[in-house]
C-alpha positions as CSV (number, residue, x, y, z in Angstrom):
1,X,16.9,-1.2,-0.2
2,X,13.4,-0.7,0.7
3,X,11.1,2.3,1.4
4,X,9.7,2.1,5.1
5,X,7.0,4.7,6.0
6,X,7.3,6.5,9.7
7,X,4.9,8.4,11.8
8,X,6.7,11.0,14.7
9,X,4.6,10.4,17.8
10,X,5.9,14.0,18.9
11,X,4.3,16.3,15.8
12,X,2.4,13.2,13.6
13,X,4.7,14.0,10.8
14,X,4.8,11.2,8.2
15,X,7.7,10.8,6.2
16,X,9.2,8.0,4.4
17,X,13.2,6.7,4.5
18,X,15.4,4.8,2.3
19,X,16.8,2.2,4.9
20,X,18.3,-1.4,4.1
21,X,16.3,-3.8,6.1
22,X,16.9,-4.1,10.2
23,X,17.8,-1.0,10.4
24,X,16.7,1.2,13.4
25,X,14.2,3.9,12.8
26,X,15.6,7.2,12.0
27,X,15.3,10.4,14.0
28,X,12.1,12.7,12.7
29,X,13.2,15.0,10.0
30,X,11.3,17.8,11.4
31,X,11.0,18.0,14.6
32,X,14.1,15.6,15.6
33,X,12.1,13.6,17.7
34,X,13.5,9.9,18.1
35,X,9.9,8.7,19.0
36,X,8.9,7.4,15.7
37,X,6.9,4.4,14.4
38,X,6.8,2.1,11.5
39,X,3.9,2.6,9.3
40,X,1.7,-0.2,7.0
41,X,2.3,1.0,3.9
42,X,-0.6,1.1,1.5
43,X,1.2,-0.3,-1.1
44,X,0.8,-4.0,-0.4
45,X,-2.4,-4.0,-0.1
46,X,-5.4,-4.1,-2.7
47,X,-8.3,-2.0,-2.0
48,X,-10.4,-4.6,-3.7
49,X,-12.0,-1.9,-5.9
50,X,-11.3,-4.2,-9.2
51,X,-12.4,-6.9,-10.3
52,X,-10.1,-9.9,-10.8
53,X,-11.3,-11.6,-14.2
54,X,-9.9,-15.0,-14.7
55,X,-7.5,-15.6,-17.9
56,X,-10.4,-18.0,-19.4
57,X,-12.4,-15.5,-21.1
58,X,-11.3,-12.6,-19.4
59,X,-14.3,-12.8,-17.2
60,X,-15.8,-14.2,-14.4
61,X,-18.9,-14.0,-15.7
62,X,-20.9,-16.6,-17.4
63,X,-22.9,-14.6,-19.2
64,X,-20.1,-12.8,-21.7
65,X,-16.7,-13.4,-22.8
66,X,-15.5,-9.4,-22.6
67,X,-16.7,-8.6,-18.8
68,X,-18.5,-6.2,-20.1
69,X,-21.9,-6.8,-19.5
70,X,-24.0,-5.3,-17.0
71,X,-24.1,-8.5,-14.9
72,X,-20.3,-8.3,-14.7
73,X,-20.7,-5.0,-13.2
């Protein structure tokens, strides 16, 4: 079962439930509100703050083989 992330409208708690998929959204766990909403989650996304070497050489850089030269940087 997935994890789905919430936000209550009523007191902008955000929690997170264990629900199988389709299911409706579940009541606020603080404040008891039913007015919640289904969050992006942050983790399927990349924040692009990596570099993505390609497996030939380890490096998209011409220059070196390691990716560790200060052009690669």
């Amino acid at each position: 079962m997935p994890v789905y992330e919430y936000k209550c409208k009523k007191c902008n708690l955000k929690f997170e439930e264990l629900q199988s998929i389709g299911a409706d959204a579940p009541p606020c766990p603080k404040c008891k509100a039913g007015e919640v909403v289904k969050c992006i989650s942050v983790f399927g996304f990349s924040s692009g703050g990596e570099k993505d070497y390609s497996s030939s050489g380890g490096s998209s850089c011409s220059s070196c083989s390691g990716g560790n030269c200060s052009s690669c940087k």
